[in-house]
RODO-2510 file (C-alpha; in nm, 4 decimals, decimal comma):
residues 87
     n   res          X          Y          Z
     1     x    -0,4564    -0,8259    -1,8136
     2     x    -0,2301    -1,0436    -1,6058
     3     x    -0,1895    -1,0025    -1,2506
     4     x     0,1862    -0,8942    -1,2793
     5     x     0,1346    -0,6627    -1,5107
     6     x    -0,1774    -0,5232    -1,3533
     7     x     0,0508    -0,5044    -1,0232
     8     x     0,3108    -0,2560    -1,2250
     9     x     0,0439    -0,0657    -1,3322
    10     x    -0,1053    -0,0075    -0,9706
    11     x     0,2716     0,0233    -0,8668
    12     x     0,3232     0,3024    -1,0953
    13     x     0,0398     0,4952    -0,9941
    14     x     0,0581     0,4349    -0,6185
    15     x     0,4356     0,5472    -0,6491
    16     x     0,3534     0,8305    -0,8232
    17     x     0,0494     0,9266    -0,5856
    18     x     0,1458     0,7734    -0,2613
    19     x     0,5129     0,7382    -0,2971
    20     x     0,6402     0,9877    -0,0016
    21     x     0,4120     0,8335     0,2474
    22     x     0,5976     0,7015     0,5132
    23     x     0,6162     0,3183     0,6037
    24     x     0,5208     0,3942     0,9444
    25     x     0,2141     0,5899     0,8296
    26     x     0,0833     0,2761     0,6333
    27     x     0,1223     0,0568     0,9608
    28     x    -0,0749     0,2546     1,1698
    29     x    -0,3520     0,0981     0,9031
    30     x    -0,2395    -0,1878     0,7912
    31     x    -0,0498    -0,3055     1,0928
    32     x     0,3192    -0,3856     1,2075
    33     x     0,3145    -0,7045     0,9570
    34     x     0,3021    -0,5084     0,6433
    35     x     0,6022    -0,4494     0,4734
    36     x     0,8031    -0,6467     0,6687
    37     x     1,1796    -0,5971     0,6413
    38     x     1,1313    -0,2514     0,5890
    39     x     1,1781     0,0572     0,8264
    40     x     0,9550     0,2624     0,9704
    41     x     1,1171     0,5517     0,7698
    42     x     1,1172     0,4464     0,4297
    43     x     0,9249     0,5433     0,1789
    44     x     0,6893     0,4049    -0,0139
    45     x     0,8259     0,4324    -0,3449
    46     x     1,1536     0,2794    -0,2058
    47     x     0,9699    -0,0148    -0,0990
    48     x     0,7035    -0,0620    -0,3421
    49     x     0,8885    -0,3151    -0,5928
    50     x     0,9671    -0,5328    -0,2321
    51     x     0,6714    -0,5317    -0,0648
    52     x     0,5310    -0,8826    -0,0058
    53     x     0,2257    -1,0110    -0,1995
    54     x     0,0092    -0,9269     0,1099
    55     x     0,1087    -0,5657     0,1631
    56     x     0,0732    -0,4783    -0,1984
    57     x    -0,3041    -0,6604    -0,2133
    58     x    -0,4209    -0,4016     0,1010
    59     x    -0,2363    -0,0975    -0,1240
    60     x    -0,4291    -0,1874    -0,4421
    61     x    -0,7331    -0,2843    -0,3299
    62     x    -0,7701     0,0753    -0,1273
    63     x    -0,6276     0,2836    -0,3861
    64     x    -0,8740     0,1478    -0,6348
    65     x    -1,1671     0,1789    -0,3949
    66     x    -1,0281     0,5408    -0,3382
    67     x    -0,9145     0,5214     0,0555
    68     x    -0,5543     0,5208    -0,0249
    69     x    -0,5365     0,8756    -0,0161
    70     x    -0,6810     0,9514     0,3448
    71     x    -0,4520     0,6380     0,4641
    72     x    -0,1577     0,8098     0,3228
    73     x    -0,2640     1,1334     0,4967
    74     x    -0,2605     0,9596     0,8179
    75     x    -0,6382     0,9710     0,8458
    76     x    -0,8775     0,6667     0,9976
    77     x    -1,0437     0,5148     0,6803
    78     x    -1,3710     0,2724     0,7470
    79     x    -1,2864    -0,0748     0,5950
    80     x    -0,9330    -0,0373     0,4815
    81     x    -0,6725    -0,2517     0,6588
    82     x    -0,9308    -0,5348     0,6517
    83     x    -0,8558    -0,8450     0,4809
    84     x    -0,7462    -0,8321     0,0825
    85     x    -0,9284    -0,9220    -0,2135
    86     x    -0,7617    -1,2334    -0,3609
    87     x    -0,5530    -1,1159    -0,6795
***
């Protein structure tokens, strides 16, 4: 599968998942660099489709090692925010 449409697929599902989580939440993770541009008070699924290569990477690599969730819930995860897996 291609990387771009392997990224829509993980899109989809994070959006679906994931999608009402606010920016802010994600930051408290990821750090103030991810999604830059956007506000603290969007949501994900408003953002998704502009997030920058290396926001997106952190999203799919912890939703498909299953921390996503407990991120999203505003929870401490061991080994998420950490550096991405190269797509």
């Amino acid at each position: 599968m291609a990387v771009d449409a392997r990224h829509r697929d993980k899109n989809g599902e994070i959006s679906r998942k994931h999608g009402n989580t606010l920016i802010h939440t994600l930051r408290k993770t990821y750090g103030l660099g991810f999604a830059p541009g956007c506000t603290d008070h969007a949501k994900l699924s408003d953002v998704l489709g502009k997030l920058d290569e290396l926001s997106l990477s952190h999203l799919i690599r912890d939703h498909e090692a299953g921390k996503l969730e407990q991120i999203c819930a505003g929870k401490r995860v061991k080994g998420a925010g950490s550096e991405p897996t190269v797509l």
